[in-house]
N, C-alpha and C positions, 0 to 999 in steps of 0.2 A: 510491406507497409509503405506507406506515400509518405513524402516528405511533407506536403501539405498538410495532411490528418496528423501528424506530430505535432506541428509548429499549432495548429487549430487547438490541440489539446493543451501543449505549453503555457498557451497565452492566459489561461487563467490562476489566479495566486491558488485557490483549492485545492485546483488539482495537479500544480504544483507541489504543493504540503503534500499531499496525499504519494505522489510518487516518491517524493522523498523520502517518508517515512516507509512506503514498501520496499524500499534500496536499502532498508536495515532487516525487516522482517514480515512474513505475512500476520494479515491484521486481517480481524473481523469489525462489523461495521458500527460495534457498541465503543472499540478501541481508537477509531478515527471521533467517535463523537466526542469522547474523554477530551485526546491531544489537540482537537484542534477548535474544542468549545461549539459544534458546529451542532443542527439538527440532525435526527435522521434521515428524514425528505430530504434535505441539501447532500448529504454527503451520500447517500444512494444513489441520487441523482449525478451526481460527477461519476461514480464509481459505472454505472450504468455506460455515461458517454464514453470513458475510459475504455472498457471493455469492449464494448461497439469495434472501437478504433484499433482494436489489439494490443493496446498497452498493457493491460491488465488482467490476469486468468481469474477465476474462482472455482470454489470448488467447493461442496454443500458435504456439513458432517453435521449429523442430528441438528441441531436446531440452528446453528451458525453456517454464515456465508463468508467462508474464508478467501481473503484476496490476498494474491499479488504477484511479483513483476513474471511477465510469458518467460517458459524455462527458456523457449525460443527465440531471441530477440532480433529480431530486422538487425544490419549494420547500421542503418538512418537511427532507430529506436537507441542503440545501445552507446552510437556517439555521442547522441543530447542527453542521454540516464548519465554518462559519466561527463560531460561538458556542467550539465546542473549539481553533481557532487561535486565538483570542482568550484562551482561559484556558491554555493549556499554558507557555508563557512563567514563570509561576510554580512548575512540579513540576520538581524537578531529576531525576528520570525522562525527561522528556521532552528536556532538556537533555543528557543521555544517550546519546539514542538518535541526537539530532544530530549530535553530535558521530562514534558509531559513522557513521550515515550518508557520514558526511564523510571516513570512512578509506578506503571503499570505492571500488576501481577503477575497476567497471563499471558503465555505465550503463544501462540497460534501455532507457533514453528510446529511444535508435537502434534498438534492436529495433524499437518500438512505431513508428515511421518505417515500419522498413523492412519490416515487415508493411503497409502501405500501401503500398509499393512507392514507396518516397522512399529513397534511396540513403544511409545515414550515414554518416559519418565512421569511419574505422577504429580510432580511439579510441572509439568510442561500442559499439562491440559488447560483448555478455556475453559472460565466460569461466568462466564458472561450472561 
């Protein structure tokens, strides 16, 4: 991955949120419109550039499009993921979004299982 195509994806506050919270868990695209109050148009469309640029995987289970961070990460990709954990602690933005994070029922995580064919817990399913 380019160093440029990072710093191009960085620069916006969305898809800054957006990475952030995939640095906790994968998310489906009903779960970013929750935490981050946003449209679906808007946040598919980040999520779209995102992916373009290889920040971002997805991965389709019945009707949800589960996203997030490549198992794989460039060294360029995995400096600025943890340079940005490192600074978010100080935006109450980001304080925010954890919080929304944290109200949310469902977890994608067992999706992302049981697309591997790892069985999850029946509390771990999306009901989105």
């Amino acid at each position: 991955m380019k160093l440029l195509a990072i710093y191009r994806c960085l620069c916006d506050e969305t898809r800054l949120r957006i990475l952030h919270l995939l640095s906790i868990k994968p998310l489906c695209v009903c779960h970013f419109q929750e935490v981050l109050g946003e449209p679906q148009v808007k946040i598919s469309k980040h999520l779209a550039y995102l992916k373009a640029q290889g920040m971002v995987e997805s991965r389709r289970y019945q009707n949800w499009m589960i996203y997030s961070l490549p198992r794989k990460k460039s060294p360029e990709l995995d400096s600025n993921l943890r340079c940005l954990q490192d600074c978010v602690g100080t935006e109450p933005i980001f304080k925010k979004d954890l919080r929304g994070l944290a109200k949310i029922k469902t977890d994608c995580s067992g999706l992302k299982a049981e697309i591997k064919g790892i069985q999850p817990s029946r509390a771990t399913t999306c009901s989105c």
